[in-house]
DSSP file (Angstrom, degrees, kcal/mol; ACC not computed):
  #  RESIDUE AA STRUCTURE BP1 BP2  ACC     N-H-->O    O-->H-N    N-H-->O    O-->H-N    TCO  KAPPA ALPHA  PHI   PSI    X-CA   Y-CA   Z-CA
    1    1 A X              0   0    0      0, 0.0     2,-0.4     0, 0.0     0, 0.0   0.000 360.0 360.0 360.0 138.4   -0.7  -20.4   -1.8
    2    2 A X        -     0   0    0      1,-0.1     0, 0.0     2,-0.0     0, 0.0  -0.804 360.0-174.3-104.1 135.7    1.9  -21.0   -4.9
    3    3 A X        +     0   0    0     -2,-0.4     2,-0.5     3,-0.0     3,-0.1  -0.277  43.0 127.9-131.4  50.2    5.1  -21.7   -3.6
    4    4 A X        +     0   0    0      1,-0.2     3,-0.2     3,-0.1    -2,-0.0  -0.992  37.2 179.8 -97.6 104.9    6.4  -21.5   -7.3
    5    5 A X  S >> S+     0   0    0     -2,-0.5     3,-0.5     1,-0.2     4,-0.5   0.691  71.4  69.0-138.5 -66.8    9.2  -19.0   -6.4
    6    6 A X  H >> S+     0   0    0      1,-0.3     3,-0.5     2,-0.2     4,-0.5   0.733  93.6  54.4 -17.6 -64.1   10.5  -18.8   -9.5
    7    7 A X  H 34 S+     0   0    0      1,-0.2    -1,-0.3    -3,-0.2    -2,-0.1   0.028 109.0  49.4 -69.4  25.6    7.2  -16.9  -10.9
    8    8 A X  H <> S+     0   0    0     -3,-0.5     4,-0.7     2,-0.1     3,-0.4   0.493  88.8  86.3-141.7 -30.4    7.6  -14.1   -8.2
    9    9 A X  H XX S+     0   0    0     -3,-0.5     4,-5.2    -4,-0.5     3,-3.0   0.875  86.7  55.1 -24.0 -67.0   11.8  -13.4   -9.0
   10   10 A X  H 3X S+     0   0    0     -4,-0.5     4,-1.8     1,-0.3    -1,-0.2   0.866 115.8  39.3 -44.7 -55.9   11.1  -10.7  -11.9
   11   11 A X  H 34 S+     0   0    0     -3,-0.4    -1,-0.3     1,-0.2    -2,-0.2   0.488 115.1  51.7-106.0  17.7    8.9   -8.7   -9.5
   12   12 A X  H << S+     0   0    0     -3,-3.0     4,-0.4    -4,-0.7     3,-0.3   0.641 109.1  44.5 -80.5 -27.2   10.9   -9.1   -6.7
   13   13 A X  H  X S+     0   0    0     -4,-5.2     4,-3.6    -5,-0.3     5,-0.2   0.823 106.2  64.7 -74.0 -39.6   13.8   -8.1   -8.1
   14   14 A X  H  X S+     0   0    0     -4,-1.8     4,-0.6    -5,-0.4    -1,-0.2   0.861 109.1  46.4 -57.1 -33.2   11.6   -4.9   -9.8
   15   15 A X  H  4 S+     0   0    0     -3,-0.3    -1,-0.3     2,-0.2    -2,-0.2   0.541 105.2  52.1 -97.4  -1.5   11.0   -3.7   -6.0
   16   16 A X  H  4 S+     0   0    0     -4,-0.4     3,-0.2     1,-0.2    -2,-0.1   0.942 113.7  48.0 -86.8 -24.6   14.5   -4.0   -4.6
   17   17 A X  H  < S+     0   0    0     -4,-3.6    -2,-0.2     1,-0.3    -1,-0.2   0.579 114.6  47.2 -71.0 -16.0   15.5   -1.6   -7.9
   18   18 A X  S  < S+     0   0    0     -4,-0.6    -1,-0.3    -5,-0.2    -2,-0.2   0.090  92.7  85.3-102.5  -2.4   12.7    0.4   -6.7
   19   19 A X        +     0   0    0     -3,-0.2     2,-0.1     5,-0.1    -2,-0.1   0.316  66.7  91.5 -91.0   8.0   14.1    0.3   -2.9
   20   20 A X  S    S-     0   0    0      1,-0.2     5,-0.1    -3,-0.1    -3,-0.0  -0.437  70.6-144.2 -97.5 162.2   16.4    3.3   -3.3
   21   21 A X  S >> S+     0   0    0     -2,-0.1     3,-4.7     3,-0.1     4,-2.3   0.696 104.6  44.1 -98.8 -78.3   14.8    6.9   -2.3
   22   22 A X  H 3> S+     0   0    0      1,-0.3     4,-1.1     2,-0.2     5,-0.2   0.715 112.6  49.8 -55.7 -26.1   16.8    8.7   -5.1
   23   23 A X  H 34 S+     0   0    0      2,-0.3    -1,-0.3     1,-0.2    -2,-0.1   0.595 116.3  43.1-101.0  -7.5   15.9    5.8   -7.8
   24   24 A X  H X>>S+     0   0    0     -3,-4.7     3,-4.1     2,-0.1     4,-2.0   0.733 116.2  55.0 -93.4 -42.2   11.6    6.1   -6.6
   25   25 A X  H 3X5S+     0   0    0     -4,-2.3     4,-0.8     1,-0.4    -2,-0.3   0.804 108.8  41.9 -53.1 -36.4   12.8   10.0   -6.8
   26   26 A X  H 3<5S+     0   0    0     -4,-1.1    -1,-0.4    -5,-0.2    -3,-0.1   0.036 113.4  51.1 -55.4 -13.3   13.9    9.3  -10.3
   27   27 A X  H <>5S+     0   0    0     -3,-4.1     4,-3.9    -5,-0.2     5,-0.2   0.741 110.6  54.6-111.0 -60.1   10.7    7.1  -11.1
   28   28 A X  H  <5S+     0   0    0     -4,-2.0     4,-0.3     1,-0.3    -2,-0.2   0.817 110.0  42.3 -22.4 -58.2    8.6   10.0   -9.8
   29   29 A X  T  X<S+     0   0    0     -4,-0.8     4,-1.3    -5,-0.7    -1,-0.3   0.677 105.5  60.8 -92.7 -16.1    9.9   12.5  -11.9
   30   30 A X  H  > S+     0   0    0      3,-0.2     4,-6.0     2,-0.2    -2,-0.2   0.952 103.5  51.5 -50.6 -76.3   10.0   10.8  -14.5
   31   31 A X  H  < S+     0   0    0     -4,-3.9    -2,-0.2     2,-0.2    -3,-0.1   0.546 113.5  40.1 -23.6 -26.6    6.4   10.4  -14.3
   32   32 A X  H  4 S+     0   0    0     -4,-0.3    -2,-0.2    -5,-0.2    -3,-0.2   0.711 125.4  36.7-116.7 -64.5    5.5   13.8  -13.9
   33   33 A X  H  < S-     0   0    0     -4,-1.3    -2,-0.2    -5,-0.2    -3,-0.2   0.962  90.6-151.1 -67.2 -34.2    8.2   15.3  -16.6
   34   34 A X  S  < S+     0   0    0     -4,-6.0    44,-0.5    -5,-0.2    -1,-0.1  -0.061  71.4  22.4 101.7 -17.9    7.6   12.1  -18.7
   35   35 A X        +     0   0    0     -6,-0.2     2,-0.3    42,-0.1    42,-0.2  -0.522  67.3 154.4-173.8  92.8   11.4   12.4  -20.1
   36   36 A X        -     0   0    0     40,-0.3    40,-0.6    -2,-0.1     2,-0.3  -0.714  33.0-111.2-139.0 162.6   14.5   14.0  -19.0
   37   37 A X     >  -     0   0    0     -2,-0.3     4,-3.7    38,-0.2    38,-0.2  -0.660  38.3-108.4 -94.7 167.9   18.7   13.8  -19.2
   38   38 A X  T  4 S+     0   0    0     36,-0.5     4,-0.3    -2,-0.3    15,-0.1   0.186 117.6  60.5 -74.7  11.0   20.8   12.9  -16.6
   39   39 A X  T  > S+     0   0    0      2,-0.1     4,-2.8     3,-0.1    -1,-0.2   0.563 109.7  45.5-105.9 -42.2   22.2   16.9  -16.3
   40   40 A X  H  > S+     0   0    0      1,-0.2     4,-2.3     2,-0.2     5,-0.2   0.997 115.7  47.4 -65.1 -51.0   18.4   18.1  -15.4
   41   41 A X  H >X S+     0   0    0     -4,-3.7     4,-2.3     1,-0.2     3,-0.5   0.947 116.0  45.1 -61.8 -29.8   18.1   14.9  -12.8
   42   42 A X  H 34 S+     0   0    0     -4,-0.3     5,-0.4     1,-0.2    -1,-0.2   0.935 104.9  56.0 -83.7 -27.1   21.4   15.7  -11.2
   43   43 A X  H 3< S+     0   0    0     -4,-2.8    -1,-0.2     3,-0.1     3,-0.2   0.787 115.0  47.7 -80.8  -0.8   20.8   19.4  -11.0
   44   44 A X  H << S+     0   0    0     -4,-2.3     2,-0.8    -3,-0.5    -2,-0.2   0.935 114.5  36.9 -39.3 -79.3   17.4   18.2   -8.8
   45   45 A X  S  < S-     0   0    0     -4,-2.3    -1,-0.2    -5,-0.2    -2,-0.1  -0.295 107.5-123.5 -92.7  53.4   18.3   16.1   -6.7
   46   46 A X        +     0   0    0     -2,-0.8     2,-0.3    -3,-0.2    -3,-0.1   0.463  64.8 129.0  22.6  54.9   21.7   17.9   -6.0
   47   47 A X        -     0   0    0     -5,-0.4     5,-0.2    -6,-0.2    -1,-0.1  -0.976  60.2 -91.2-109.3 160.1   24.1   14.8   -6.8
   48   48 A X    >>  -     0   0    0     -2,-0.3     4,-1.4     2,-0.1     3,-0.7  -0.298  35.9-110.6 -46.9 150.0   26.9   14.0   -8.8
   49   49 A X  H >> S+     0   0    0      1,-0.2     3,-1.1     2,-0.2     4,-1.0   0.943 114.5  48.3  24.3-104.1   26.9   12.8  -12.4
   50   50 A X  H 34 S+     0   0    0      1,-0.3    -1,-0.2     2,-0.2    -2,-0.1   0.593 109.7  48.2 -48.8 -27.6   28.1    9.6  -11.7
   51   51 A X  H X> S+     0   0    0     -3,-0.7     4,-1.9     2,-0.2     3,-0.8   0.918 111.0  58.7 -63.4 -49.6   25.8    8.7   -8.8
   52   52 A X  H XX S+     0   0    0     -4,-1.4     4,-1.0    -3,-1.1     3,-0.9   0.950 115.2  33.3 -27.6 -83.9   22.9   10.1  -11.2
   53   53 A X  H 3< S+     0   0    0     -4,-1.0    -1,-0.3     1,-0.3    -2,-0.2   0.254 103.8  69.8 -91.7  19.8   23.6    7.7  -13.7
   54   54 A X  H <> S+     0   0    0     -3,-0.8     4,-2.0    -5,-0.4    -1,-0.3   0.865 113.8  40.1 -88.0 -48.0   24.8    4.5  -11.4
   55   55 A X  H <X S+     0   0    0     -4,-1.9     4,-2.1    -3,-0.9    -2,-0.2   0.718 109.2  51.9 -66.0 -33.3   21.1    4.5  -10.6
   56   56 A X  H  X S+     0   0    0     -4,-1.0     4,-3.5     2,-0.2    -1,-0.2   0.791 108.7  53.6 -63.7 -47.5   19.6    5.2  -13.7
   57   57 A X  H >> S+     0   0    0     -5,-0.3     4,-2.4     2,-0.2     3,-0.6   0.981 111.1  48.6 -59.2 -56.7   21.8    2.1  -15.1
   58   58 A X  H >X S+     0   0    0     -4,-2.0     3,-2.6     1,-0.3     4,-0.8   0.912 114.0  47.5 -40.0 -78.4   20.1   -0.3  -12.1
   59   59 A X  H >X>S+     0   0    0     -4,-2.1     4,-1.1     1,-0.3     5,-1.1   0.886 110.8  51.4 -45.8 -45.5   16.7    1.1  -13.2
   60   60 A X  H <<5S+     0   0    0     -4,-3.5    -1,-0.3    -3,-0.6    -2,-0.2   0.757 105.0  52.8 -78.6 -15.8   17.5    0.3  -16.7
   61   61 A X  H <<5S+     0   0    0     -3,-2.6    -1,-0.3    -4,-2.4    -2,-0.2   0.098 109.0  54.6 -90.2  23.5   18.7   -3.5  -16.3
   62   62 A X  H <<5S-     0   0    0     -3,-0.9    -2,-0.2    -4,-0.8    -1,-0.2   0.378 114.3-129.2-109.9 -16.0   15.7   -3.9  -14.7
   63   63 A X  T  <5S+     0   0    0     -4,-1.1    -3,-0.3    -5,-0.4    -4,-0.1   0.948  75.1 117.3  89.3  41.8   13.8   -2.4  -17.8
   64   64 A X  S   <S+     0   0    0     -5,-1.1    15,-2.0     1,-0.2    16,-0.6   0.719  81.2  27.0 -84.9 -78.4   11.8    0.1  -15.8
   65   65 A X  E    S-A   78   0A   0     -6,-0.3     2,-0.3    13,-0.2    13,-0.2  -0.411  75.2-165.7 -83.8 156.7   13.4    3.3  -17.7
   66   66 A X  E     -A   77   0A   0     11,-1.3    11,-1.3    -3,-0.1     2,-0.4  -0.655  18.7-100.8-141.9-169.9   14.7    3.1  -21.2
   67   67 A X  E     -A   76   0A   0     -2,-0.3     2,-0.9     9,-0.2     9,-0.2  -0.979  24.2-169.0-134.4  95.1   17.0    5.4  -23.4
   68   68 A X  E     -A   75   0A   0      7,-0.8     7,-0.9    -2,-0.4     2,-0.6  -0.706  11.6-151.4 -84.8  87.4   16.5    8.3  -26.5
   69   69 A X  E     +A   74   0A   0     -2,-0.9     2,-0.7     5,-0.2     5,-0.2  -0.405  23.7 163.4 -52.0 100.9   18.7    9.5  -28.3
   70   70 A X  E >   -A   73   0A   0      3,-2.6     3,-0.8    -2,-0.6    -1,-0.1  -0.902  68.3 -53.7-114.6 116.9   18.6   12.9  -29.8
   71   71 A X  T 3  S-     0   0    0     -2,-0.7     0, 0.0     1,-0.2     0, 0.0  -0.440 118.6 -19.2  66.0-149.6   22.0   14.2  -31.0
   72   72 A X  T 3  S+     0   0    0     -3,-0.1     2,-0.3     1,-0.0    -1,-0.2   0.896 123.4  97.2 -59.0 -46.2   24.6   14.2  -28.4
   73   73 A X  E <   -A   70   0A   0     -3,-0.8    -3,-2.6    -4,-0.1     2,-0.5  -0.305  58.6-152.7 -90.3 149.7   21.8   14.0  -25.8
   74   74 A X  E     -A   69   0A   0     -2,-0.3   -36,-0.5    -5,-0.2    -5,-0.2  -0.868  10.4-162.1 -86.3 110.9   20.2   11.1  -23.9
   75   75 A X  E     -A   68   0A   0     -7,-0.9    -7,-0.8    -2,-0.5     2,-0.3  -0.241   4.4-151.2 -40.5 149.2   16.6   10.9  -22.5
   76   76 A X  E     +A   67   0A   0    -40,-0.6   -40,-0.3    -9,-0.2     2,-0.3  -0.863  16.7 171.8-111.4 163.8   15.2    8.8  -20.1
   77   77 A X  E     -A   66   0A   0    -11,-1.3   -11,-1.3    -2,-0.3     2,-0.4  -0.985  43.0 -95.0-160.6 169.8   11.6    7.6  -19.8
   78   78 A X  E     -A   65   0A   0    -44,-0.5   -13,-0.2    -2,-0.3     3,-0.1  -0.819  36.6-177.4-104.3 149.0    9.8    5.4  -17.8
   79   79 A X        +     0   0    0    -15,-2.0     2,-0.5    -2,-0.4   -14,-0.2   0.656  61.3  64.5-128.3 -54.6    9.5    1.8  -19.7
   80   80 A X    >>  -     0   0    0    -16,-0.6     3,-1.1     1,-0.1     4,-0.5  -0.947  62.8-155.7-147.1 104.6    7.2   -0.7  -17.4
   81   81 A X  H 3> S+     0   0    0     -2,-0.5     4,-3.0     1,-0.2     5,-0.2   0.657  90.8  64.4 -67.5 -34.8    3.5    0.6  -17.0
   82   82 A X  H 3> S+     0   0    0      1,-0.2     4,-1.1     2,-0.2    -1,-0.2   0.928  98.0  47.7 -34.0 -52.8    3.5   -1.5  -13.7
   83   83 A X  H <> S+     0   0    0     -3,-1.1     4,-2.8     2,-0.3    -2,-0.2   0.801 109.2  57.6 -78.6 -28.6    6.0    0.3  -12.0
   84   84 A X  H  X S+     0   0    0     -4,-0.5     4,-3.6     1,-0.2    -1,-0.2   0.990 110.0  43.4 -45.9 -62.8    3.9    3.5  -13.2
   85   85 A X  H  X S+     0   0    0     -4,-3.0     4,-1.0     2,-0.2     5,-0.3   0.716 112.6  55.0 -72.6 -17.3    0.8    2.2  -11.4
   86   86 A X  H  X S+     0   0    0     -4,-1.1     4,-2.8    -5,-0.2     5,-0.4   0.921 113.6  40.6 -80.4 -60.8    2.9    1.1   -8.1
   87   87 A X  H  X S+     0   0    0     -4,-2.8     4,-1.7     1,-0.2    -2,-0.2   0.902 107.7  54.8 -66.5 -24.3    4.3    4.3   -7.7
   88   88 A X  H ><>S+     0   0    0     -4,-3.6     5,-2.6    -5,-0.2     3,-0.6   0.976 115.7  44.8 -68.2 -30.2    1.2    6.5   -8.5
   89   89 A X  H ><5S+     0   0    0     -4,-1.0     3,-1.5    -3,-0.3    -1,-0.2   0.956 108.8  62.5 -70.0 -41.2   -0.8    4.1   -5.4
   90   90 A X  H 3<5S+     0   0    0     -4,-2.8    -1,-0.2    -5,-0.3    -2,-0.2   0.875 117.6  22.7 -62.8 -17.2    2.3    4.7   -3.4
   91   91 A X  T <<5S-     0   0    0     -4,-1.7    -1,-0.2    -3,-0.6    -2,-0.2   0.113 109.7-111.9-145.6  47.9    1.7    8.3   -3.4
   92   92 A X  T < 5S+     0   0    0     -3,-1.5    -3,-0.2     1,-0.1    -4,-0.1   0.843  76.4 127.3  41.7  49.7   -1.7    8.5   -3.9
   93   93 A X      <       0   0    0     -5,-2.6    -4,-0.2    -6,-0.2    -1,-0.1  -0.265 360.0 360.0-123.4  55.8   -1.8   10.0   -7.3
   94   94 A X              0   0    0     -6,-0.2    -5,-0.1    -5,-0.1    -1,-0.1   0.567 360.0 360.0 -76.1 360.0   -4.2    7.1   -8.7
């Protein structure tokens, strides 16, 4: 057993950002649209704006989702091919 700690932070810290229901809902759908703005995810998952995108920022210091700009509007997408393969085994879409 490595009881090097250290080495383990990076992907602990990747599941606590991953610990949210709306921010795996957000991972999900991501997945499946491949690319979306923050007006499409809030008119999903029926929240405000600002809640939308407090979660989106968490998921994006963590590097999971990352940012596109076209024109005024922003895209998300998902970023860290890991977190792809944990959620598709978490809901058995291998």
């Amino acid at each position: 057993m490595d009881n090097n700690f250290k080495s383990y932070t990076e992907t602990a810290e990747i599941l606590k950002a991953l610990a949210h229901p709306v921010r795996l809902c957000i991972v999900r759908g991501l997945m499946k649209k491949e690319y979306c703005n923050v007006t499409y995810m809030q008119e999903c998952l029926h929240l405000p704006q600002s809640t939308v995108s407090q979660h989106l920022q968490k998921l994006r210091s963590m590097g999971i989702v990352e940012t596109e700009r076209n024109g005024l509007e922003v895209n998300y997408t998902l970023a860290n091919d890991k977190v792809k393969k944990l959620i598709a085994i978490f809901f058995g879409e291998e």
